[in-house]
C-alpha positions as CSV (number, residue, x, y, z in Angstrom):
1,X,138.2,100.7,59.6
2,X,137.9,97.2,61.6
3,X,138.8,97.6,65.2
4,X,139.5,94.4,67.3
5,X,137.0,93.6,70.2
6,X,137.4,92.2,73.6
7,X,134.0,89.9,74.4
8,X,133.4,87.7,77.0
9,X,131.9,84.7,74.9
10,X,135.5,84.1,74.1
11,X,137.2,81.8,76.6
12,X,140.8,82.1,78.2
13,X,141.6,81.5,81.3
14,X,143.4,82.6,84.5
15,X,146.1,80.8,84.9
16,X,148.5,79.7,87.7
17,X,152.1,78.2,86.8
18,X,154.5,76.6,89.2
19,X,157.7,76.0,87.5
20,X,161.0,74.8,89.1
21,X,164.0,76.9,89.0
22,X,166.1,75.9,86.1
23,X,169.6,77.0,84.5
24,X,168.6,76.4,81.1
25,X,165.4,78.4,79.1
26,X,161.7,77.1,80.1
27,X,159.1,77.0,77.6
28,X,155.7,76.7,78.6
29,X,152.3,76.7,76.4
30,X,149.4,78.7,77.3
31,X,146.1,76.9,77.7
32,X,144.6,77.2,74.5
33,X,141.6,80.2,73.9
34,X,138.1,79.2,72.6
35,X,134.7,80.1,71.2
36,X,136.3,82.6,68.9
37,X,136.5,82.0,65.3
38,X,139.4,79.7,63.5
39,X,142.5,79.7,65.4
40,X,144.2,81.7,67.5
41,X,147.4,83.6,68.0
42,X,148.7,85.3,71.5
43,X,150.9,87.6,72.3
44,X,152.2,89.9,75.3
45,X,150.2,92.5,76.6
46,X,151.8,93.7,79.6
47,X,154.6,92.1,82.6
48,X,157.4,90.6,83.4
49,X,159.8,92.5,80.9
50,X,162.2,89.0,80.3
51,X,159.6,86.6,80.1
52,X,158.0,86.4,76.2
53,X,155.2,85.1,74.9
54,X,155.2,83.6,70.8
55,X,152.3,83.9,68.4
56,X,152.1,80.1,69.2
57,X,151.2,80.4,72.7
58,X,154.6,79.7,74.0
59,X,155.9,81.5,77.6
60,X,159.1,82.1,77.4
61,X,161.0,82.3,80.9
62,X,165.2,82.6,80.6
63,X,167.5,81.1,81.9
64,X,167.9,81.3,85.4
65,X,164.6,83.1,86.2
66,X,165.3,84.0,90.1
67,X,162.9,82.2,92.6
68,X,160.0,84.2,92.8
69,X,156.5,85.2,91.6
70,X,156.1,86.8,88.1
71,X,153.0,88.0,86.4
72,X,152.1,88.5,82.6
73,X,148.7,89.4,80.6
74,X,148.8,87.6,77.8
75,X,145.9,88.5,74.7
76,X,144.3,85.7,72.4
77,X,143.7,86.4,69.2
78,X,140.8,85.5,66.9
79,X,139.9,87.0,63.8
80,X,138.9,90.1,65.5
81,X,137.7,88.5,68.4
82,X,140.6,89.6,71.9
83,X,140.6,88.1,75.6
84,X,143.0,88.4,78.1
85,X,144.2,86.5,80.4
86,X,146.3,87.0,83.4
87,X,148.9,84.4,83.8
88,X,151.1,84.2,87.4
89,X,154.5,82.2,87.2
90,X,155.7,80.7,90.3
91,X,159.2,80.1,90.2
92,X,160.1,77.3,93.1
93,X,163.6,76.6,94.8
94,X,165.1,73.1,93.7
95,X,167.8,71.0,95.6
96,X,171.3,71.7,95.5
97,X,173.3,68.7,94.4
98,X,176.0,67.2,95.7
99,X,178.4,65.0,93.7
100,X,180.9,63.0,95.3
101,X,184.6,62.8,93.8
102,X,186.2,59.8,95.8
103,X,189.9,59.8,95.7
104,X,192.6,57.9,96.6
105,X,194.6,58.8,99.4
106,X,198.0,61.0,99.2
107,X,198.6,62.3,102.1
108,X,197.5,66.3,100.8
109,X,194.3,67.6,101.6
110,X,191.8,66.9,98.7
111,X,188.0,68.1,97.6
112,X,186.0,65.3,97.8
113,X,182.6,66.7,96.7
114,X,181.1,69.6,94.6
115,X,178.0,71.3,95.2
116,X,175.9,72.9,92.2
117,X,173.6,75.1,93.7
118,X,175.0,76.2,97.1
119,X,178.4,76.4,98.9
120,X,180.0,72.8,99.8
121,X,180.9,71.7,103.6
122,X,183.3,69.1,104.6
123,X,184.7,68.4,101.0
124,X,188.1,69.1,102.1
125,X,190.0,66.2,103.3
126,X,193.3,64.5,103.9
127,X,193.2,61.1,105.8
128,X,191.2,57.7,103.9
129,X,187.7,57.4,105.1
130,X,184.6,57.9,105.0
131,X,183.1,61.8,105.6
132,X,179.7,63.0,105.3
133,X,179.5,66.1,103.2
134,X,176.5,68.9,103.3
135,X,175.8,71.4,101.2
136,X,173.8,74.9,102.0
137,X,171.4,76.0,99.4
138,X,171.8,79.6,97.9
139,X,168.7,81.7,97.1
140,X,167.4,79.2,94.3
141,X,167.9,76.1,95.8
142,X,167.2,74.5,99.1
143,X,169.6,72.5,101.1
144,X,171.1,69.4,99.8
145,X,169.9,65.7,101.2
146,X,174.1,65.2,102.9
147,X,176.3,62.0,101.4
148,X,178.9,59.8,102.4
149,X,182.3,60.9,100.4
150,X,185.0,59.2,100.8
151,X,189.3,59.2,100.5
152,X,190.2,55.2,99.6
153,X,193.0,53.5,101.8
154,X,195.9,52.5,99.0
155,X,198.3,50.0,99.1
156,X,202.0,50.9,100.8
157,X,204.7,50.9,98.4
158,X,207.8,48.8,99.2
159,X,210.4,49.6,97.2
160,X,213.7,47.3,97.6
161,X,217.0,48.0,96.9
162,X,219.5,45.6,95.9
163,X,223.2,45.5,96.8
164,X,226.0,43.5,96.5
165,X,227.6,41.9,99.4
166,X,230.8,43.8,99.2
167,X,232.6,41.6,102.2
168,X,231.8,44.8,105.2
């Protein structure tokens, strides 16, 4: 029987990854092995359950990975030739976002703004103007930079009636 070997002539390295937090799925490649013999394959020795590594060398973090610090071993491949390397994922907090939805004024309170990422302050409004609006990051995302939202004046309407002069 052939069993695989770990050696040290083979070279894969430690790695440190700082990733942003995202909604969607993160792909990452591994930084490629050498000094074994042809090319390599990688997979998953031990970790973070949810985060996968492909044959390819591609880490695999879903969506919405929590802010944190993650570690996985991940094992290059070679003919018979193994290494491992130890591979920490850093997962940072991004900005919440605010979007302004200007509106025109009717005289009911309105939201003005939406906040993805974080819970929204000052979006509800009534009168035309200008109002600056804030939004408090949750655990993934840090506070938003404020903006200006605003409710636009509108014209009055006049609307006339006509009537005949009826002699009174």
């Amino acid at each position: 029987a052939i069993y695989a070997k770990y050696i040290e002539n083979v070279t894969f390295a430690d790695q440190t990854l700082n990733e942003e937090y995202n909604v969607g799925v993160q792909t990452i490649k591994v930084n490629a092995a050498s000094g074994g013999i042809g090319s390599y394959t990688y997979s998953k020795k031990s970790g973070e359950s949810d985060i996968t590594v492909s044959s390819n060398g591609n880490i695999t973090i879903p969506a919405g990975k929590a802010v944190g610090t993650y570690t996985i071993v991940v094992t290059a491949t070679s003919g018979t030739l193994m290494t491992d390397a130890t591979y920490t994922i850093v997962i940072n907090k991004v900005a919440a976002e605010i979007t302004c939805q200007n509106k025109d004024y009717t005289g009911s309170a309105q939201t003005i703004a939406t906040c993805a990422g974080g819970t929204i302050n000052n979006a509800a409004q009534t009168n035309a103007g200008d109002y600056v609006v804030t939004c408090t990051g949750d655990s993934n995302h840090t506070d938003a930079t404020s903006k200006t939202c605003k409710i636009n004046k509108v014209k009055a309407q006049i609307t006339c009636q006509n009537k005949d002069y009826n002699g009174s």
